[in-house]
C-alpha positions in Angstrom: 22.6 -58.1 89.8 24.5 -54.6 90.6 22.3 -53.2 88.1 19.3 -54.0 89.9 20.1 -53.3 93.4 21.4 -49.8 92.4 18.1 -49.3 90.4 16.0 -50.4 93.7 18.2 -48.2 95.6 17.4 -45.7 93.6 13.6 -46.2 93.7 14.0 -46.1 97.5 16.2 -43.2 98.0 13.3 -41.6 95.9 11.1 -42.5 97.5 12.6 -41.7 101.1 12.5 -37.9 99.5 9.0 -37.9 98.7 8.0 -39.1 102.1 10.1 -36.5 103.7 8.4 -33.9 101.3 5.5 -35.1 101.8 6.1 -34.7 105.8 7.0 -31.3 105.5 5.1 -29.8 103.2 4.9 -26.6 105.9 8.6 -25.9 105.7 8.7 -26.4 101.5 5.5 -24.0 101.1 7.2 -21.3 103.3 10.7 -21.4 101.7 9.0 -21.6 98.1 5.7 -19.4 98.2 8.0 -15.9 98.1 9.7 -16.7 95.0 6.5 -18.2 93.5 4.6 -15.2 94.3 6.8 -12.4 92.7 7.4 -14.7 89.7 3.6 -14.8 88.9 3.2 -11.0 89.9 6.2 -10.1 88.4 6.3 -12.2 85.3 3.1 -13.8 84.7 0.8 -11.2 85.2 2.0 -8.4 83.2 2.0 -11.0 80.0 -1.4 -9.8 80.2 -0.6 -7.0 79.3 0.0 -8.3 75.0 -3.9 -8.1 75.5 -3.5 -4.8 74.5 -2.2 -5.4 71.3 -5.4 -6.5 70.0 -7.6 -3.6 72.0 -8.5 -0.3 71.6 -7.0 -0.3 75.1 -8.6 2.6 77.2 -7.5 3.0 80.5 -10.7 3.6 82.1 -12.3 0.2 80.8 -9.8 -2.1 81.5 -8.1 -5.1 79.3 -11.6 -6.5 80.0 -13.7 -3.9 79.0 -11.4 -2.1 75.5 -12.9 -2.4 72.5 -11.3 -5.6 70.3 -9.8 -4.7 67.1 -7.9 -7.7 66.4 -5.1 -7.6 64.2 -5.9 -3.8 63.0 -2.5 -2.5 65.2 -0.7 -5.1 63.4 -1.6 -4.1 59.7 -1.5 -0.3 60.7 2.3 -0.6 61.6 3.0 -3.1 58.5 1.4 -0.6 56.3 2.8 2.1 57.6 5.0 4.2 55.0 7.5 4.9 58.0 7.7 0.9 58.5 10.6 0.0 56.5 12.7 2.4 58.0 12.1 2.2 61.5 12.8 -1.3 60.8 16.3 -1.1 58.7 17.7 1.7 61.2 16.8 -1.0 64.0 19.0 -4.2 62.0 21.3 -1.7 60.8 21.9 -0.4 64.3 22.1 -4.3 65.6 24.2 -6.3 62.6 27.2 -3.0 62.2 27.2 -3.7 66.4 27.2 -7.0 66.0 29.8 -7.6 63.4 32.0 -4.3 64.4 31.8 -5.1 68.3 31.6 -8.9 68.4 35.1 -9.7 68.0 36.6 -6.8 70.1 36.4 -8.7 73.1 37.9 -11.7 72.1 40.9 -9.8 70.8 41.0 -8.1 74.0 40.9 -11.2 75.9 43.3 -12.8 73.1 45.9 -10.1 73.9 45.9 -9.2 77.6 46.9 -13.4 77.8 50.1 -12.3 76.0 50.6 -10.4 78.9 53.0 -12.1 81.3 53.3 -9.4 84.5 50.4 -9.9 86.7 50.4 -5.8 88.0 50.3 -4.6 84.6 47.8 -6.7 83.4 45.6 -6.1 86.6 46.0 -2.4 85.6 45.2 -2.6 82.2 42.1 -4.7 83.1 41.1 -1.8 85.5 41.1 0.6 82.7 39.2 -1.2 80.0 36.7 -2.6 82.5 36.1 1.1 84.4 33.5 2.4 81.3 31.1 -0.2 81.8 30.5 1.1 85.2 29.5 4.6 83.7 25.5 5.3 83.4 24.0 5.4 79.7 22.8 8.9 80.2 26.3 10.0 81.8 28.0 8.5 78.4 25.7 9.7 75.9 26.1 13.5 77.6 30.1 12.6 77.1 29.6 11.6 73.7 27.8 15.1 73.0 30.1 17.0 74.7 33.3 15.8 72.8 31.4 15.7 69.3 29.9 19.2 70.1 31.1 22.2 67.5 33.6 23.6 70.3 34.5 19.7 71.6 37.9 18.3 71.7 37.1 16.3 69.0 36.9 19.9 66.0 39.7 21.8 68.3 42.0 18.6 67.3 40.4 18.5 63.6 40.5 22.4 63.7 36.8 22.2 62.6 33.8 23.7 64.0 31.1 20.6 62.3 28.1 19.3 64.4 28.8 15.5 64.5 25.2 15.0 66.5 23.4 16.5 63.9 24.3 14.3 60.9 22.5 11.4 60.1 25.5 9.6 58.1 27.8 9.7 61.5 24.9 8.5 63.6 25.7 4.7 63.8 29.3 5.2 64.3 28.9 7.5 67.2 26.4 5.1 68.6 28.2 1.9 67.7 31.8 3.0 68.5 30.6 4.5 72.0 29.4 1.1 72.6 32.4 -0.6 72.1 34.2 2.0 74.3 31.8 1.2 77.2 31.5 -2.9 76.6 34.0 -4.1 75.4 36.2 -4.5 78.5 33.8 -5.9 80.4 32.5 -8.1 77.5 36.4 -10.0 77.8 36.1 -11.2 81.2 34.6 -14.6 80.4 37.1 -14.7 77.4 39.9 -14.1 79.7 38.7 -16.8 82.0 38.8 -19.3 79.4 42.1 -19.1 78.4 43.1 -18.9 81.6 42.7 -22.3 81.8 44.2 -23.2 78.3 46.7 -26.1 79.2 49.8 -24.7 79.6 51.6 -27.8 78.1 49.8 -27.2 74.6 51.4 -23.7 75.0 55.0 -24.9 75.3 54.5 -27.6 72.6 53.5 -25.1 70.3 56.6 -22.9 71.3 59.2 -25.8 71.0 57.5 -26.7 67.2 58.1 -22.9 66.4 54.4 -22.1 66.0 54.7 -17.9 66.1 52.1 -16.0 68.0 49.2 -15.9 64.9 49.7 -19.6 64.4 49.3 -20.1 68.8 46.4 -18.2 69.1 44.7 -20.2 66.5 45.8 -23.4 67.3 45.8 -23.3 70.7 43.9 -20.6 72.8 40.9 -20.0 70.0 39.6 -23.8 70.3 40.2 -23.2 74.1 37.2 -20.3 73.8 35.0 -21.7 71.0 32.5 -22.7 72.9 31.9 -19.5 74.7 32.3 -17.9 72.1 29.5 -19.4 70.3 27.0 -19.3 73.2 27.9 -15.4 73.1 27.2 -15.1 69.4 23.9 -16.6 69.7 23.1 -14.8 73.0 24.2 -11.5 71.3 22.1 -12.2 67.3 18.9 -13.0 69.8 19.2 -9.3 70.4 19.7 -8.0 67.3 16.1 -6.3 67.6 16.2 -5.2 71.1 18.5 -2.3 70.4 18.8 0.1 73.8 15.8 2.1 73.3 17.6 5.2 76.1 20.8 5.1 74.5 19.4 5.7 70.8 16.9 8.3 72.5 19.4 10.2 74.4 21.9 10.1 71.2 18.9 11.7 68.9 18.5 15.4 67.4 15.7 16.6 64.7 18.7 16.1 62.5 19.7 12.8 62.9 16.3 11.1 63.2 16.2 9.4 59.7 19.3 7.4 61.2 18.4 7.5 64.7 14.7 6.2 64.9 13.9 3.1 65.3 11.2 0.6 66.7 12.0 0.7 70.4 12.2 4.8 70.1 8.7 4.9 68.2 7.6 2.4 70.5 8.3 5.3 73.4 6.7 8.1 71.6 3.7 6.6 70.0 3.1 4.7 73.6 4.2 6.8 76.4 4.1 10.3 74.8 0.9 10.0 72.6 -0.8 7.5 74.9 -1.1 4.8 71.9 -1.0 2.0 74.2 -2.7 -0.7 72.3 -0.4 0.5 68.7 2.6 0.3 70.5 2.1 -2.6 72.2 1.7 -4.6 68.6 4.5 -3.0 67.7 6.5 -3.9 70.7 5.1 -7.7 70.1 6.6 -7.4 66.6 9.7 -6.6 67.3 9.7 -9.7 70.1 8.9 -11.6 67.6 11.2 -11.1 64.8 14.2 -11.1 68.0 12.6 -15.3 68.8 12.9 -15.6 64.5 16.1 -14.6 64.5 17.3 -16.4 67.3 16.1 -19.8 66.2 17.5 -18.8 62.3 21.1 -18.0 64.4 21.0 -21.3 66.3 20.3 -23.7 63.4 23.1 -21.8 61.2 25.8 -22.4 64.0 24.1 -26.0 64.8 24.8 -26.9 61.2 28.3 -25.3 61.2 28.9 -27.4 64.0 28.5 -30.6 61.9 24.7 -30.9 63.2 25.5 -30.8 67.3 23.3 -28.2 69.1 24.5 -26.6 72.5 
């Protein structure tokens, strides 16, 4: 009997919304129609724009009017002998980030807990967090300027060498930069997690003589786990999407065999050269492998997770 008058309370409740809606419809259209009409300009309509993928896209005729060349941009780019490594630069670029600055963060966040003074960790915070806050351009002139042949970097190694220019250093400048800058700032929802790791737990562990290795990974690492699966997924779905202005602004003639890669082509063939239709199939492709990779990332950690999604 409960059942059934809550469920009928329910179905009038409901509808005692609708009717309200329904009354005014006015004040709903105002409040909604903003939002609705710079997600479809903003959103929606430029998805037109993957039209051009399949178009000898011209500016003066239009999506509508371009020549169709169907999947010609596609096979062009696939067959392209520069293909492969434009592609490897781009996972090699992602997976060393990924696996190098993935679990910074955590041990940042894993150590500033072990802090107990609130001032000093406030300040330490400060500094690790400050970098994030500096532009891309401003860092990568930085990074230039301390790897240059007269930079700190040779007067301490008493060495005059042109980091920038070599192709094998490449990915470490660009990866370890990246840390420098992230890093902080990538340990504030880490930090906020274990902030909230029950402090009776902690003291049990103490009293049982757990030392600090066996605490954090008892205690305070199942605290995060969650997080810090929904960051590893988040962060292999952009494996592909590598920052196209920090790669730019990092290249020299010298260092392009390490240095290139889809998002930087993707800039030069379509911006510089005026490819628009090539580069946007090239663009699409690299979208696409990003959604492969995602879903290939989601279904590994599902099963590690004994078969339970997020």
């Amino acid at each position: 009997m409960e059942a059934n008058k809550s469920l009928t309370d329910g179905k009038r409740t409901m509808k005692q919304k609708l009717l309200y809606v329904k009354k005014n419809w006015q004040l709903y259209i105002f409040f909604l129609l903003p939002a609705l009409l710079i997600t479809v300009i903003f959103k929606y309509l430029p998805m037109g724009g993957i039209l051009m993928a399949f178009e000898d896209y011209n500016v003066r005729l239009g999506l509508l009017g371009s020549e169709w060349v169907g999947l010609d941009y596609f096979k062009r780019f696939l067959s392209s002998p520069d293909f492969m490594g434009y592609l490897l630069n781009t996972l090699k670029l992602s997976l060393y980030g990924l696996l190098w600055g993935f679990p910074v963060p955590i041990i940042l966040a894993l150590l500033l807990n072990r802090i107990r003074s609130v001032g000093i960790k406030k300040k330490i915070q400060l500094l690790i967090y400050a970098p994030n806050f500096i532009s891309v351009i401003v860092l990568c002139g930085m990074v230039r300027m301390f790897l240059s042949p007269v930079g700190p970097l040779n007067q301490i190694l008493g060495t005059s060498t042109n980091w920038m220019t070599m192709p094998e250093a490449f990915r470490t400048i660009y990866i370890a930069s990246g840390i420098w800058q992230g890093a902080g700032w990538a340990s504030i929802m880490y930090t906020a997690a274990l902030s909230n790791v029950s402090k009776e737990l902690e003291e049990a562990a103490t009293i049982d003589g757990a030392n600090i290795l066996q605490q954090i990974w008892y205690v305070e690492l199942p605290a995060i786990k969650n997080i810090i699966v929904i960051q590893f997924i988040l962060s292999a779905g952009n494996i592909m999407s590598v920052g196209f202005e920090k790669a730019y602004a990092l290249q020299t003639g010298m260092n392009l065999p390490a240095s290139e890669i889809i998002s930087t082509y993707v800039y030069k063939i379509g911006l510089l050269n005026g490819d628009y239709g090539y580069s946007t199939a090239v663009g699409i492709f690299n979208s696409v492998v990003n959604v492969i990779l995602l879903l290939l990332v989601n279904w590994i950690v599902a099963k590690l997770n004994d078969g339970e999604g997020l």
